[in-house]
mmCIF file of the N, C-alpha and C atoms, coordinates in Angstrom:
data_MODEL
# 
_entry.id   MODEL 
# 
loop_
_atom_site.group_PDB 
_atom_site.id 
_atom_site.type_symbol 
_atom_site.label_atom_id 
_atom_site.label_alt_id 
_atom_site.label_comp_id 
_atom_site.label_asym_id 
_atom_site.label_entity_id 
_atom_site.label_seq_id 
_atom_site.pdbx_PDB_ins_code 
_atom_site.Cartn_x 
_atom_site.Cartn_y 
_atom_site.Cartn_z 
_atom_site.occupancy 
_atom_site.B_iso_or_equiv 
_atom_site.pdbx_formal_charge 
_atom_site.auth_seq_id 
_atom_site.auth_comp_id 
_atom_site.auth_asym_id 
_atom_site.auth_atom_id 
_atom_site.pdbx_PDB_model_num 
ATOM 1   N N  . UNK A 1 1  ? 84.773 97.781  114.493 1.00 0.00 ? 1  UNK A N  1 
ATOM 2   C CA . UNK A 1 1  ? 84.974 98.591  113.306 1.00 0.00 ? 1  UNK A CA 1 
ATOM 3   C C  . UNK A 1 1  ? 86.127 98.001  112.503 1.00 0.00 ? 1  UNK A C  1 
ATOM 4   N N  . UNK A 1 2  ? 86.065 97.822  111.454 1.00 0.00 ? 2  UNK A N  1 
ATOM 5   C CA . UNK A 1 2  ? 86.625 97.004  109.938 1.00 0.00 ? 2  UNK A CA 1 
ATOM 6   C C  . UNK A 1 2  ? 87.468 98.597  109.818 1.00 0.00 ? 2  UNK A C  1 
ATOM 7   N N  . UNK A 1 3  ? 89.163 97.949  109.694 1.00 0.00 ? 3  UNK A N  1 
ATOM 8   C CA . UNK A 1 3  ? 89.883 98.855  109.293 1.00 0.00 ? 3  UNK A CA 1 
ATOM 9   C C  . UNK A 1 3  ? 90.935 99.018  108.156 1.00 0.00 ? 3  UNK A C  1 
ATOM 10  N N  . UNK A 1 4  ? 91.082 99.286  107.076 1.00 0.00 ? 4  UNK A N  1 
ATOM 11  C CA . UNK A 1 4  ? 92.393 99.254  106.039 1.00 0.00 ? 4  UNK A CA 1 
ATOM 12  C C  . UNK A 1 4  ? 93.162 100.342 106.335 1.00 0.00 ? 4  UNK A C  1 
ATOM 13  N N  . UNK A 1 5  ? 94.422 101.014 105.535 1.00 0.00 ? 5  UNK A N  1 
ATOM 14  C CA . UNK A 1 5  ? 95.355 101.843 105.333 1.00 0.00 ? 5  UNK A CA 1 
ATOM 15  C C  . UNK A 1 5  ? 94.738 102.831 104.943 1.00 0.00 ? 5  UNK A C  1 
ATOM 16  N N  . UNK A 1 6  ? 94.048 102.815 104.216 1.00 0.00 ? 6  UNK A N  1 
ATOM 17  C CA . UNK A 1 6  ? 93.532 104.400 103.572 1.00 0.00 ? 6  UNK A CA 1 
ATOM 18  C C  . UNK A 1 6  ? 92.034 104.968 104.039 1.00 0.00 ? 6  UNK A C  1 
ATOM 19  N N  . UNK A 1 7  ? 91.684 104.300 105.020 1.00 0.00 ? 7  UNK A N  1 
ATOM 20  C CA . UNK A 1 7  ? 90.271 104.203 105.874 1.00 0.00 ? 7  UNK A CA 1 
ATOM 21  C C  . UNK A 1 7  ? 90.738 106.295 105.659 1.00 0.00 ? 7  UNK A C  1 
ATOM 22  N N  . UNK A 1 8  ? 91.381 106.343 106.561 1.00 0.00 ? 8  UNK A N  1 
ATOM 23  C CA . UNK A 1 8  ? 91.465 107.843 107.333 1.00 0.00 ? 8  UNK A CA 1 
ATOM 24  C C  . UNK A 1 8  ? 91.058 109.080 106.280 1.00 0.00 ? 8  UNK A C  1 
ATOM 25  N N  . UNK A 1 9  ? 92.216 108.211 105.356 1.00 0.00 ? 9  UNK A N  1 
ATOM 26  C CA . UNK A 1 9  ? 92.011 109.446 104.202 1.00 0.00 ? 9  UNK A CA 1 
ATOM 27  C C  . UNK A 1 9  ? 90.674 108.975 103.092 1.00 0.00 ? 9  UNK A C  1 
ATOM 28  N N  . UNK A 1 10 ? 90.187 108.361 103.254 1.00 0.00 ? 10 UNK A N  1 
ATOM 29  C CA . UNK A 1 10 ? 89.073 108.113 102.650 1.00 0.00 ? 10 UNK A CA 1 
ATOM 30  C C  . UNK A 1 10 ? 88.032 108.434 103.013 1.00 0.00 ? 10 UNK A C  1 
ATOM 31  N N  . UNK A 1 11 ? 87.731 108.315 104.473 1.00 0.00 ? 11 UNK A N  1 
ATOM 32  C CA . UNK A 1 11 ? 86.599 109.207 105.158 1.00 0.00 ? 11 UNK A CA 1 
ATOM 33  C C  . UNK A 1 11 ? 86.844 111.090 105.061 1.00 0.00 ? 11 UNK A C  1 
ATOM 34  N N  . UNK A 1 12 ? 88.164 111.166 105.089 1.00 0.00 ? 12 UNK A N  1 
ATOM 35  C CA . UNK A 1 12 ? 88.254 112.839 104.907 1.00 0.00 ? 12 UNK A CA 1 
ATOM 36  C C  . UNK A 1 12 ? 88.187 113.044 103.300 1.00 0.00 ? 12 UNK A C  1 
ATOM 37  N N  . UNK A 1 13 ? 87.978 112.272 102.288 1.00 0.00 ? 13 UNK A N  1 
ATOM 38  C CA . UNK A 1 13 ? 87.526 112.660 100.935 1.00 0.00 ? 13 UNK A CA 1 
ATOM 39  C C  . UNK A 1 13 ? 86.194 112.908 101.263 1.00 0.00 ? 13 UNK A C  1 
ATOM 40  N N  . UNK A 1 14 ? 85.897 111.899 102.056 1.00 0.00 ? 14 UNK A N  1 
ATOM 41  C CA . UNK A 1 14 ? 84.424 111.875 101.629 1.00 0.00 ? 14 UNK A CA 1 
ATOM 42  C C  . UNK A 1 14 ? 83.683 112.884 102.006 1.00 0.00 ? 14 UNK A C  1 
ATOM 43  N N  . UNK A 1 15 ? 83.945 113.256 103.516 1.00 0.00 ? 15 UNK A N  1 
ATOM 44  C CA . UNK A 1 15 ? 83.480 114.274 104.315 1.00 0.00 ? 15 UNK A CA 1 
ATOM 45  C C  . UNK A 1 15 ? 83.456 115.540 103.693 1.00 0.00 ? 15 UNK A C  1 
ATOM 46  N N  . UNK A 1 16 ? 84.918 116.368 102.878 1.00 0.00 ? 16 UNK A N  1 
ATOM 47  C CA . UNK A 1 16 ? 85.147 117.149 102.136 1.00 0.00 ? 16 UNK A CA 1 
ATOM 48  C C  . UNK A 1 16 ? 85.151 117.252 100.857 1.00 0.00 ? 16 UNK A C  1 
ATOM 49  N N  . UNK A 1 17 ? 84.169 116.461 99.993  1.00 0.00 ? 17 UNK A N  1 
ATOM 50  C CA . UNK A 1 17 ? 84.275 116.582 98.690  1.00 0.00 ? 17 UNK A CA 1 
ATOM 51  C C  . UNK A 1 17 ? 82.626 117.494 98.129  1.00 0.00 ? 17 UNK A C  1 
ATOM 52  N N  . UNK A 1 18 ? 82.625 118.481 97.750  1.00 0.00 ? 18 UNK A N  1 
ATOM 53  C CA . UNK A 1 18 ? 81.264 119.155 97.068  1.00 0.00 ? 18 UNK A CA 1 
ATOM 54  C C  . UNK A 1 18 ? 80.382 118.369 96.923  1.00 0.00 ? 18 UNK A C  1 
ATOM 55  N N  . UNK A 1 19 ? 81.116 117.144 96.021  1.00 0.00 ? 19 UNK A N  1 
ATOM 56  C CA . UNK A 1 19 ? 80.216 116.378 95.172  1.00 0.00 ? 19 UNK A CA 1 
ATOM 57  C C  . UNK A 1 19 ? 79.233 115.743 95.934  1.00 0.00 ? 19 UNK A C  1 
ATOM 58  N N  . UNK A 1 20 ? 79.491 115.158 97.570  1.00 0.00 ? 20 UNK A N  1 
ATOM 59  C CA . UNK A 1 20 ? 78.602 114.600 97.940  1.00 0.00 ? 20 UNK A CA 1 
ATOM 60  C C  . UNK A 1 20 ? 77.921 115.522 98.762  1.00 0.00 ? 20 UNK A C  1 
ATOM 61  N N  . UNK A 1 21 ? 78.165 116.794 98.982  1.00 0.00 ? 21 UNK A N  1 
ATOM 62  C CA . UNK A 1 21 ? 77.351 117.570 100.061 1.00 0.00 ? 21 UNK A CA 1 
ATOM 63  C C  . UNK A 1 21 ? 75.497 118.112 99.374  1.00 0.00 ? 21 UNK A C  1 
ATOM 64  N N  . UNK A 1 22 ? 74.892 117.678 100.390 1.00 0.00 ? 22 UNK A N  1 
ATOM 65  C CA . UNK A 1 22 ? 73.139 117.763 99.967  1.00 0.00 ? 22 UNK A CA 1 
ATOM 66  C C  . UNK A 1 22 ? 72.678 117.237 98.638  1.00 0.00 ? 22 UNK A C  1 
ATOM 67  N N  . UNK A 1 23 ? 73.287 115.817 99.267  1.00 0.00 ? 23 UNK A N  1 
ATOM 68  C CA . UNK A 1 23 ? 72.717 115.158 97.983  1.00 0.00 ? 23 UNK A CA 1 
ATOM 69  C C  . UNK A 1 23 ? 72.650 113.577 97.878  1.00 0.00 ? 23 UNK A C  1 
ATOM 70  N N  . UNK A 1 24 ? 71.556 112.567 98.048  1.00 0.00 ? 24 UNK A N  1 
ATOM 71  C CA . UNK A 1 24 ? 72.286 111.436 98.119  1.00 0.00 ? 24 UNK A CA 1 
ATOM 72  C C  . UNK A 1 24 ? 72.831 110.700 96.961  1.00 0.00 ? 24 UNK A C  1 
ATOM 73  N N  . UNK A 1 25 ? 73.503 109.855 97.248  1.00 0.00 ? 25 UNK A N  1 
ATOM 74  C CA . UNK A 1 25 ? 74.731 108.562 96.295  1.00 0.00 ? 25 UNK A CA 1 
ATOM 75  C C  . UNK A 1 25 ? 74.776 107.682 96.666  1.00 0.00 ? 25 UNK A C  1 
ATOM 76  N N  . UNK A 1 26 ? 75.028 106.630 95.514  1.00 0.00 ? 26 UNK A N  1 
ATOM 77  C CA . UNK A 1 26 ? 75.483 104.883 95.980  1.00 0.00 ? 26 UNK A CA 1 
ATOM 78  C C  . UNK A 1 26 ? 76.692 105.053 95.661  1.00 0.00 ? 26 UNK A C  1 
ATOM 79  N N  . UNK A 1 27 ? 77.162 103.701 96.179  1.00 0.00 ? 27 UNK A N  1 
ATOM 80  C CA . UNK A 1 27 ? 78.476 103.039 96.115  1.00 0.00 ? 27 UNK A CA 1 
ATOM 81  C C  . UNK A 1 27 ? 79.118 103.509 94.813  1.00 0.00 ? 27 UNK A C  1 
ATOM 82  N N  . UNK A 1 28 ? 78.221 103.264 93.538  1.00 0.00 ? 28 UNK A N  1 
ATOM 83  C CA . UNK A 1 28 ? 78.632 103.532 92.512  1.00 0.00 ? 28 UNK A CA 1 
ATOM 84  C C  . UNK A 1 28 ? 79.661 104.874 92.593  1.00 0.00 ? 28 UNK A C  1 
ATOM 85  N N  . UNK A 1 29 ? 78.734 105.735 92.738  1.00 0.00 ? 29 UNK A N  1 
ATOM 86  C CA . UNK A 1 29 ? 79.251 107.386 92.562  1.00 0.00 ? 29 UNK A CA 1 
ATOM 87  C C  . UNK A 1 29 ? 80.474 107.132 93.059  1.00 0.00 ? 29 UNK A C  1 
ATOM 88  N N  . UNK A 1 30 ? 80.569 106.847 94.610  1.00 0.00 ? 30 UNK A N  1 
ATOM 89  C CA . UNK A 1 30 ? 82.006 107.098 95.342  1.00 0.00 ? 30 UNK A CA 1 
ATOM 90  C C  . UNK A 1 30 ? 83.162 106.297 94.597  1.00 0.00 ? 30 UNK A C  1 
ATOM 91  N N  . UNK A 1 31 ? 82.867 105.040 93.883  1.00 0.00 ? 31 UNK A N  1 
ATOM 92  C CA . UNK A 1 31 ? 84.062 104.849 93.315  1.00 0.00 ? 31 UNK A CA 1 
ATOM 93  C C  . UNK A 1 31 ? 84.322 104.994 92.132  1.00 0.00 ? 31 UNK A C  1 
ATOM 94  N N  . UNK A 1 32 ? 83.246 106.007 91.087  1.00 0.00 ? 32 UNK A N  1 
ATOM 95  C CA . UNK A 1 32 ? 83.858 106.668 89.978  1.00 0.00 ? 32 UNK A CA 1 
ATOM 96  C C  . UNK A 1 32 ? 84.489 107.733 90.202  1.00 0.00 ? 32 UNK A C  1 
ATOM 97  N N  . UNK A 1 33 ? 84.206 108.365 91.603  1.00 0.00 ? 33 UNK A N  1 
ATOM 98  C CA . UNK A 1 33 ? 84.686 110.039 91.854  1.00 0.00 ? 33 UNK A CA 1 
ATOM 99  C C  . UNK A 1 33 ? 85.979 109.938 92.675  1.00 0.00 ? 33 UNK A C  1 
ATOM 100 N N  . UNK A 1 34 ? 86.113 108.561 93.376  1.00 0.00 ? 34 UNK A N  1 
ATOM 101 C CA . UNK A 1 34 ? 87.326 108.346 93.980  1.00 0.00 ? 34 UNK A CA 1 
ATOM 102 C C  . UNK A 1 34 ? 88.161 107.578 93.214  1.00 0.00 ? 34 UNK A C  1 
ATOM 103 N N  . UNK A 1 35 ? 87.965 106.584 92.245  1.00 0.00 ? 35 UNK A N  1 
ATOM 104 C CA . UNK A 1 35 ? 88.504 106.057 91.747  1.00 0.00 ? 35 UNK A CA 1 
ATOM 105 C C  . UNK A 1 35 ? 89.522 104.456 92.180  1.00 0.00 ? 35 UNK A C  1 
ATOM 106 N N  . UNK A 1 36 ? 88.228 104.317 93.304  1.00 0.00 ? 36 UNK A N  1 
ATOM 107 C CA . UNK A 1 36 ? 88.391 102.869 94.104  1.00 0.00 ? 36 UNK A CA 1 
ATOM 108 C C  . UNK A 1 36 ? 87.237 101.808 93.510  1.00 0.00 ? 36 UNK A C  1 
ATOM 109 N N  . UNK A 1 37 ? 87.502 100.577 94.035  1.00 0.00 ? 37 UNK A N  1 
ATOM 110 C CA . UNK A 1 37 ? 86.981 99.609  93.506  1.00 0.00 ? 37 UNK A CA 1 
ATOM 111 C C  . UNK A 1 37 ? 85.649 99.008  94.151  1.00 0.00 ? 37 UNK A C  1 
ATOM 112 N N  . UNK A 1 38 ? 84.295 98.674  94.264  1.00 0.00 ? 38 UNK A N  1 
ATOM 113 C CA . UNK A 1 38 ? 83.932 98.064  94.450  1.00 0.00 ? 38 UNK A CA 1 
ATOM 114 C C  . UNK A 1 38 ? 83.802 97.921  96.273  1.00 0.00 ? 38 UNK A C  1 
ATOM 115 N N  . UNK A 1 39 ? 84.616 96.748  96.969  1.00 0.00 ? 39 UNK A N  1 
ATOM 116 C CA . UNK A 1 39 ? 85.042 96.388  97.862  1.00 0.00 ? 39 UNK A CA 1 
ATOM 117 C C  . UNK A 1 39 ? 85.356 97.029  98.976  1.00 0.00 ? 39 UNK A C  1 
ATOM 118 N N  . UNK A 1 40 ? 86.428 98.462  98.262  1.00 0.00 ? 40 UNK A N  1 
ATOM 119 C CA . UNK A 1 40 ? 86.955 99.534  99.058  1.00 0.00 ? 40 UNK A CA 1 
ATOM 120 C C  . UNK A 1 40 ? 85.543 100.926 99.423  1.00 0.00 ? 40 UNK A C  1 
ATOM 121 N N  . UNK A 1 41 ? 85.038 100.988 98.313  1.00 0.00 ? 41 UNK A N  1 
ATOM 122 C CA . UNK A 1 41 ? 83.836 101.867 98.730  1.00 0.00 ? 41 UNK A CA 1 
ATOM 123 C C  . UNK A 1 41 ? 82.670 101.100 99.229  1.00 0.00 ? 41 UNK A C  1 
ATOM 124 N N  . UNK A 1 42 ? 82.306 100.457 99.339  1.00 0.00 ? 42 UNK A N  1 
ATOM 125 C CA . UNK A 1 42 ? 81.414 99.491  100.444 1.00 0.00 ? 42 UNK A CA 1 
ATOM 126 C C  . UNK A 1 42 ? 82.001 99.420  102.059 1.00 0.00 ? 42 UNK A C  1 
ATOM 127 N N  . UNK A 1 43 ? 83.177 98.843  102.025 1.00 0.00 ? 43 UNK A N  1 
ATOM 128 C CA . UNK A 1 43 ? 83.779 99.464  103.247 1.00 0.00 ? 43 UNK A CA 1 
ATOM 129 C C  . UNK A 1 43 ? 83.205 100.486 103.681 1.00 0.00 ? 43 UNK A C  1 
ATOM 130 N N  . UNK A 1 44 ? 84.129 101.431 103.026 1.00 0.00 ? 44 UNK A N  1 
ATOM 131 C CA . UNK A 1 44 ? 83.907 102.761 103.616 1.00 0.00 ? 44 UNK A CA 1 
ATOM 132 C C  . UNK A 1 44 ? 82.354 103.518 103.482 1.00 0.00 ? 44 UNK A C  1 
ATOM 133 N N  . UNK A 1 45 ? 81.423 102.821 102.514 1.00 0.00 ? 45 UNK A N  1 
ATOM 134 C CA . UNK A 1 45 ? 79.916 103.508 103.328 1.00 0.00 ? 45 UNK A CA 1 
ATOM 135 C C  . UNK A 1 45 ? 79.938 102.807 104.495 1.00 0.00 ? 45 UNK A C  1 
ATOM 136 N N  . UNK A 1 46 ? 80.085 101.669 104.544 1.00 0.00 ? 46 UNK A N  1 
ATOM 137 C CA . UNK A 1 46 ? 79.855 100.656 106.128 1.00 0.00 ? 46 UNK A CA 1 
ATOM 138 C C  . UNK A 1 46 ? 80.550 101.680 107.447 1.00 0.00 ? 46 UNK A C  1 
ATOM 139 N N  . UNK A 1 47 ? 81.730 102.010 107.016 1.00 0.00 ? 47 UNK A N  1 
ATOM 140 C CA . UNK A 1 47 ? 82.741 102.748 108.552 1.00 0.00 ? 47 UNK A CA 1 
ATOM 141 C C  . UNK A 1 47 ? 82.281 104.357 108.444 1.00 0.00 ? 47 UNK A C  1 
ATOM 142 N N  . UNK A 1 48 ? 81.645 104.351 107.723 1.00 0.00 ? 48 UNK A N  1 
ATOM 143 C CA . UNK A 1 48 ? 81.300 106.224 107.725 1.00 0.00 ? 48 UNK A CA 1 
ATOM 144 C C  . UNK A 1 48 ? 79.932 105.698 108.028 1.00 0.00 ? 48 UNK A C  1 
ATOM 145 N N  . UNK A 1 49 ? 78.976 105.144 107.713 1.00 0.00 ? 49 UNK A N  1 
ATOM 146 C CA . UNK A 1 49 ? 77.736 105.252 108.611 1.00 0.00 ? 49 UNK A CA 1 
ATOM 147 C C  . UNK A 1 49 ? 77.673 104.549 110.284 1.00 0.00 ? 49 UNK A C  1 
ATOM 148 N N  . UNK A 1 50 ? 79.045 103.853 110.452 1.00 0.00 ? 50 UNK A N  1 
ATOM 149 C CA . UNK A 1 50 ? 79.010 103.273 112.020 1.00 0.00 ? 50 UNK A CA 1 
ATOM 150 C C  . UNK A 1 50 ? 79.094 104.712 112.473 1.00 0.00 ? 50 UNK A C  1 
ATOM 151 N N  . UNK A 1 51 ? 80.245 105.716 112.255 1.00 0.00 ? 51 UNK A N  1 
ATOM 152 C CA . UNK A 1 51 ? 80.571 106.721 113.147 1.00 0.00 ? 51 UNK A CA 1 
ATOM 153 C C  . UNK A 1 51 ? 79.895 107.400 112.719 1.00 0.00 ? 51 UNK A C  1 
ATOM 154 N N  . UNK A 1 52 ? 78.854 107.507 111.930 1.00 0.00 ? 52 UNK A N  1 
ATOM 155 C CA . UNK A 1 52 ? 77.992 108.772 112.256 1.00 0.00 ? 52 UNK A CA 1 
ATOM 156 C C  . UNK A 1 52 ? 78.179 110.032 110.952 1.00 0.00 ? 52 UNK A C  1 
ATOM 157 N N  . UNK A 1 53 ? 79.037 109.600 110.188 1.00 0.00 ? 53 UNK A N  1 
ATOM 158 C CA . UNK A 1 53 ? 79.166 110.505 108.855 1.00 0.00 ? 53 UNK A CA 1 
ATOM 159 C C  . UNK A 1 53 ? 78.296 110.410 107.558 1.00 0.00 ? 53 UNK A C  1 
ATOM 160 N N  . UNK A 1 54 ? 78.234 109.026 107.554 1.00 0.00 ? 54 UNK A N  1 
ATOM 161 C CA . UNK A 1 54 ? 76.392 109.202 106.556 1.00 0.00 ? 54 UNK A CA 1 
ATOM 162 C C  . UNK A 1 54 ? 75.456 108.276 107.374 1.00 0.00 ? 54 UNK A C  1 
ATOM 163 N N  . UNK A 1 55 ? 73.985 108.421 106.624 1.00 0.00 ? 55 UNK A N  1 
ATOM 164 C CA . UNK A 1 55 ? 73.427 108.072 106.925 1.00 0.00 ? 55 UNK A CA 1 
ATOM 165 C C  . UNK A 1 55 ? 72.819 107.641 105.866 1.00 0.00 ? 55 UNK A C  1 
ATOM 166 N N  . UNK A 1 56 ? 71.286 106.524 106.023 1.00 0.00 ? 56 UNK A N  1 
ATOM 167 C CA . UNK A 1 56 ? 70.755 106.012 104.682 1.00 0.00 ? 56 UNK A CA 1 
ATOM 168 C C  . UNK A 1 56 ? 69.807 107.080 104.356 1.00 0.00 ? 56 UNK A C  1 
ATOM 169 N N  . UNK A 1 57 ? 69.151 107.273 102.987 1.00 0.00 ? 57 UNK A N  1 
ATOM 170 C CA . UNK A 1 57 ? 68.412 108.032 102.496 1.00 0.00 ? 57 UNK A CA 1 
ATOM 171 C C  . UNK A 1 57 ? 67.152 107.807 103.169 1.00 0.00 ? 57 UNK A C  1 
ATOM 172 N N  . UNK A 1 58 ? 66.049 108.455 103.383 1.00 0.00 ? 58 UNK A N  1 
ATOM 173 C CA . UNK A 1 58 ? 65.044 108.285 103.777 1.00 0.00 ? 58 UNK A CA 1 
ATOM 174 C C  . UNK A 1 58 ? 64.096 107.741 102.286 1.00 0.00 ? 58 UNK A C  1 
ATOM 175 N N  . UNK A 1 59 ? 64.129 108.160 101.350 1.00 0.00 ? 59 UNK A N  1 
ATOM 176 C CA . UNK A 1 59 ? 63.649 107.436 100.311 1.00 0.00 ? 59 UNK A CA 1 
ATOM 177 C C  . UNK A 1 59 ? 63.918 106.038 99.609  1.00 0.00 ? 59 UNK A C  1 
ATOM 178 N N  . UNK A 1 60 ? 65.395 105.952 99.580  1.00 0.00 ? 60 UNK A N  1 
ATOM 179 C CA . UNK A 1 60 ? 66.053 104.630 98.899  1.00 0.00 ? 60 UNK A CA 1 
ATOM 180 C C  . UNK A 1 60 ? 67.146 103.931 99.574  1.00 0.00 ? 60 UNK A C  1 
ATOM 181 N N  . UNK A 1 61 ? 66.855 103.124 99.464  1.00 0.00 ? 61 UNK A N  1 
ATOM 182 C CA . UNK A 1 61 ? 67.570 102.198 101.055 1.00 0.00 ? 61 UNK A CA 1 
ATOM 183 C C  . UNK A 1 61 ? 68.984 101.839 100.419 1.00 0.00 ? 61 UNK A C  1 
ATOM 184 N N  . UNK A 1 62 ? 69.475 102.100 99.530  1.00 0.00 ? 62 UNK A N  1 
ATOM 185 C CA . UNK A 1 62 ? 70.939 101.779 98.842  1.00 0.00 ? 62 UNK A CA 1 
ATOM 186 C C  . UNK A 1 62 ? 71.344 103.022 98.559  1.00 0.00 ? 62 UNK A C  1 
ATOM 187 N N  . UNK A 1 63 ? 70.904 103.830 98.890  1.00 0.00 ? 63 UNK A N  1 
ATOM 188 C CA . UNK A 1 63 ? 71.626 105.470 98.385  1.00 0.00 ? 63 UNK A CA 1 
ATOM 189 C C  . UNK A 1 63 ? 71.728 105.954 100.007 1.00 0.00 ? 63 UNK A C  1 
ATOM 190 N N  . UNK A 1 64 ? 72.893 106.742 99.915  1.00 0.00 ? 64 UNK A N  1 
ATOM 191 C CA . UNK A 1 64 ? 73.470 107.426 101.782 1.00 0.00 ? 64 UNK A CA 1 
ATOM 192 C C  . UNK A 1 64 ? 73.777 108.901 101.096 1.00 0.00 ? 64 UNK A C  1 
ATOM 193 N N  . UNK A 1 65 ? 73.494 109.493 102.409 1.00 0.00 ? 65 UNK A N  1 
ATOM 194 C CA . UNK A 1 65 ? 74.035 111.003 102.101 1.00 0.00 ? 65 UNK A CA 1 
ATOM 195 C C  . UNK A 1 65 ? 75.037 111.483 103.674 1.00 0.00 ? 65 UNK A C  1 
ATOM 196 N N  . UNK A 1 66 ? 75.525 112.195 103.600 1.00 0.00 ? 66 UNK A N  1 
ATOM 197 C CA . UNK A 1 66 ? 76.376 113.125 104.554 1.00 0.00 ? 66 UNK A CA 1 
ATOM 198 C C  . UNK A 1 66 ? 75.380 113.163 105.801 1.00 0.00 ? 66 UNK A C  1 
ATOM 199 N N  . UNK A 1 67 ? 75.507 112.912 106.903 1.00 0.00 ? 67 UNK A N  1 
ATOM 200 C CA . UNK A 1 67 ? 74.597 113.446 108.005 1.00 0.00 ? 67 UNK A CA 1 
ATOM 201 C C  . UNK A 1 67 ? 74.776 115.048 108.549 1.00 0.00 ? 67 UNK A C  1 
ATOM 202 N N  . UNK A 1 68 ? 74.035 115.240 108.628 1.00 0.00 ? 68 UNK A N  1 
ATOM 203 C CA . UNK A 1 68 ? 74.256 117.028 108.823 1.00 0.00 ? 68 UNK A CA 1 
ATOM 204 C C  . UNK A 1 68 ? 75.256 117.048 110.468 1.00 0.00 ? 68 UNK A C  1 
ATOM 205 N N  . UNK A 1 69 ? 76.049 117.837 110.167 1.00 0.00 ? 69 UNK A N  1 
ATOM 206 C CA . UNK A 1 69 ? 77.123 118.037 111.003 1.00 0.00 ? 69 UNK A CA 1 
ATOM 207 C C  . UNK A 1 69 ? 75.929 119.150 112.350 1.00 0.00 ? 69 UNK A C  1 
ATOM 208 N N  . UNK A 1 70 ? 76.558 119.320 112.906 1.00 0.00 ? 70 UNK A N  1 
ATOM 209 C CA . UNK A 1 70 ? 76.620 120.271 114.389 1.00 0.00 ? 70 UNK A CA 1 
ATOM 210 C C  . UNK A 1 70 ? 76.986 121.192 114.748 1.00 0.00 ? 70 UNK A C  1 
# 
C-alpha cells in the first residue's frame, strides 16, 4: 500500500462527505470537491479501493462509488 501525509485525512473526507454517498464518481469529481490535483486523487481511489472503501461501478469501469459499509 502507496502512502503520503494526507492519505488518513483524505480517506476520512472521502468516507464522510454527502457528496459521494449513493452515487458513483471519477477522479474528476474528487478533485474539484477536494480541491487536490490529479495525482493525489488517483492515489487515493487506488488506497480506498485496496482497503475496501470503494469499489468500481458495475456499469462504468472509471467511475467508483462508496462500498456499502456493515
Amino acid at each position: 500500500m502507496m502512502s503520503y501525509p494526507m492519505l488518513d485525512y483524505d480517506l476520512e473526507t472521502l468516507k464522510n462527505t454527502p457528496e459521494f454517498q449513493d452515487q458513483s464518481f471519477g477522479i474528476s469529481r474528487i478533485q474539484r470537491f477536494m480541491g487536490i490535483g490529479y495525482n493525489r486523487a488517483s492515489h487515493l481511489v487506488d488506497e480506498a479501493m485496496e482497503i475496501g472503501i470503494l469499489v468500481r461501478d458495475k456499469e462504468c469501469d472509471w467511475l467508483v462509488r462508496l462500498a456499502k459499509q456493515s
